[in-house]
N, C-alpha and C positions, 0 to 999 in steps of 0.2 A: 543694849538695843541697837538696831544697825540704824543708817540715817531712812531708810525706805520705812522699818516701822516706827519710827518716832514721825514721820511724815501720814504715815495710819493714820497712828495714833492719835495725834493732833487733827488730823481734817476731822475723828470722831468724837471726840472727848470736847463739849463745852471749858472756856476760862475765859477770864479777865481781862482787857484794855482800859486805861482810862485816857482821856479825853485832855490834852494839855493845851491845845488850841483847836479855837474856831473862826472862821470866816467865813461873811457873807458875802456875794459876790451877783452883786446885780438882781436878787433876786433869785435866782435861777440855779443858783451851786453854791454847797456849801464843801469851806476846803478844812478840812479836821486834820490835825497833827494827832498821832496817839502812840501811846507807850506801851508792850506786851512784855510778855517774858519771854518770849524768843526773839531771836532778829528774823526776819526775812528778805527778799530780796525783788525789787521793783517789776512788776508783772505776775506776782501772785496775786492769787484771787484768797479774799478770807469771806465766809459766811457769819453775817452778822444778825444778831437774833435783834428785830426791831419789832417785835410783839409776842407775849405769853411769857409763863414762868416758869421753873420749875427746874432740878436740877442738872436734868437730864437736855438731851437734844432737841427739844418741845420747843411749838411756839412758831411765830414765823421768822423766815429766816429769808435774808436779800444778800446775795454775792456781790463785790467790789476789787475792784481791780487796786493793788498799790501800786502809785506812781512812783513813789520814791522812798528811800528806805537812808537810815542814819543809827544804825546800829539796833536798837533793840526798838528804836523807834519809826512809824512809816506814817503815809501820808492818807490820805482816801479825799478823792475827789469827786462830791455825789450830787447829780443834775434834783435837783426839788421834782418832785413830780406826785400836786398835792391829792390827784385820787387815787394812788397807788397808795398799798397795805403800810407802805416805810415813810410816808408822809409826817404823820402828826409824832414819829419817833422824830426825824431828822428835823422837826422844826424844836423840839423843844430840848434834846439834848446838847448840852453844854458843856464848857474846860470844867475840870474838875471829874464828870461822870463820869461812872465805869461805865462798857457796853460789854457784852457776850460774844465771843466770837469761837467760830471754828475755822481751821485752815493751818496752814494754806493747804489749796488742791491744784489740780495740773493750771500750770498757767495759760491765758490763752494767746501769746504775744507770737508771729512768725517767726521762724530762723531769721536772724535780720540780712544774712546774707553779704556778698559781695556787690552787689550793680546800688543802681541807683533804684530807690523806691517811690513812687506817691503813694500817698495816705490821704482818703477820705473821708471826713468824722462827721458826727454833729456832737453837743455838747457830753451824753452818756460815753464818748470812748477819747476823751480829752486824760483820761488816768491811764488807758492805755497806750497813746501817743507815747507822753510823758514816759513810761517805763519803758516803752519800746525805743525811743531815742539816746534815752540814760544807758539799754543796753547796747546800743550801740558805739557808744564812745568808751564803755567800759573795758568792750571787746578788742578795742583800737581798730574799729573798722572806720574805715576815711571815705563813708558812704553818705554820698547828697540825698537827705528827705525831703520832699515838696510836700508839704500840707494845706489842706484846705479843708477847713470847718464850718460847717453850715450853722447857722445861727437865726431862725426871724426874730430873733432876742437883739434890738435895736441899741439896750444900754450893755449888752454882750461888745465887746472892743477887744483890740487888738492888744490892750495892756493886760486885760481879763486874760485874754489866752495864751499868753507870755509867761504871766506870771504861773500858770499851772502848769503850762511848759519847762519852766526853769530854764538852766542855762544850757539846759543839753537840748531845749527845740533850735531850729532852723530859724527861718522866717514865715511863718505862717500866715495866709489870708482866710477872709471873713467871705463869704457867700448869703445873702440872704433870700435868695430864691433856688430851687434844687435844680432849674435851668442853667443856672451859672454854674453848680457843679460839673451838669453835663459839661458845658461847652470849655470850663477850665479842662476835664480830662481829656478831652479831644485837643484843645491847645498843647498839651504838654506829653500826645502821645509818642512825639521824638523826643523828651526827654530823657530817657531811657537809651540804651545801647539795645542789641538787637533780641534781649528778651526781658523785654519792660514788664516790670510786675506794680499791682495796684493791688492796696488793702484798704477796704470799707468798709467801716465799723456806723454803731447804730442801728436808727429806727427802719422798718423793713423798707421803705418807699425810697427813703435814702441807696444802702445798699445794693436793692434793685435794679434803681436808677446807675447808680456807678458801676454794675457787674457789665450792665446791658452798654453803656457806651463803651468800654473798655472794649469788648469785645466787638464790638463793633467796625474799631477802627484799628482793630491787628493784637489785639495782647492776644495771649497763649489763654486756653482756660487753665492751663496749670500755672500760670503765675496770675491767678485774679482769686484773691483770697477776700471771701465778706465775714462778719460776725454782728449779726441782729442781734441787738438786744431788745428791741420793742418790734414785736408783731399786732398785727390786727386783733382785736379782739382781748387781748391781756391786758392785767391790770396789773403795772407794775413791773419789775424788772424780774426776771426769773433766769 
């Protein structure tokens, strides 16, 4: 089978992970280690069935970005979000569990490029940070990432988002009002050479807010890439 249809094949075909570690992390995110039978590689996305049964592809099912990957084994880094459909899955499964997964599918992480990048998050794209900077050191590219993550999660710290960074973040800062995002990306629109690119990930008000000042004060609209994960009116990550 060529690597494109075992890539099918897997995004459609339900199996097995089990669950070797868990951490809670202020309430707000839980950081799972888990083990497949395949390896994959930090910035795919795998669909994970957290409610319904049945052999088949049934059931509901929540996407997840992998941070980091250590051979057959990868990471998931998942914000709690107790009225969404994946709620009462992610607070009671445990090390030991298996879960259902499909994947991986196109991953959603930018070329990472040659210049320099910021990065806008709130806690939902802290998995994709994570792989997007892991790929960039992989790639031997000697590119400066400025990060700045939004948080009103008060026991959220800088050691919380470090360590889900791993060794391949930067130094990233804490924001707890979305004005502070603003005026950080305006602060840092000379950071960049003369085509500064901005990626903001997250809830819709968030990346709104970062497209709109970006552009405001000179980026390209072709170097201002966002990725919502939470819109108005949803329940749950989709």
């Amino acid at each position: 089978m060529t690597p494109l249809g075992r890539r099918v094949r897997a995004k459609l075909i339900p199996r097995q992970a089990t669950i070797v570690s868990r951490t809670d992390l202020a309430g707000a995110l839980v950081d799972t280690w888990c083990i497949g039978q395949t390896p994959f590689q930090p910035g795919d996305v795998l669909a994970v069935r957290v409610a319904g049964l049945g052999p088949g592809p049934t059931g509901v099912w929540r996407r997840y970005t992998i941070s980091e990957t250590n051979g057959h084994r990868f990471r998931l880094i998942i914000q709690r979000n107790p009225g969404g459909a994946a709620g009462p899955f992610i607070d009671t499964v445990t090390t030991g569990d298996t879960v259902t997964i499909r994947g991986p599918s196109r991953a959603v992480l930018p070329p990472v490029g040659d210049g320099p990048l910021l990065v806008v998050s709130d806690l939902t794209g802290l998995a994709t940070i994570a792989a997007l900077t892991h790929q960039a050191r992989r790639d031997g590219r000697a590119e400066q990432i400025g990060v700045a993550v939004f948080s009103a999660n008060k026991n959220i710290d800088l050691s919380i988002v470090a360590s889900c960074l791993g060794d391949s973040g930067g130094a990233p800062i804490i924001h707890r009002h979305l004005d502070d995002i603003a005026s950080w990306v305006r602060q840092h629109s000379g950071f960049t050479h003369d085509s500064p690119r901005l990626l903001a990930i997250g809830e819709h008000g968030l990346t709104a807010l970062a497209e709109r000042t970006a552009l405001a004060v000179g980026f390209s609209p072709k170097h201002v890439k966002t990725r919502t994960y939470w819109n108005p009116g949803r329940r749950g990550l989709e």
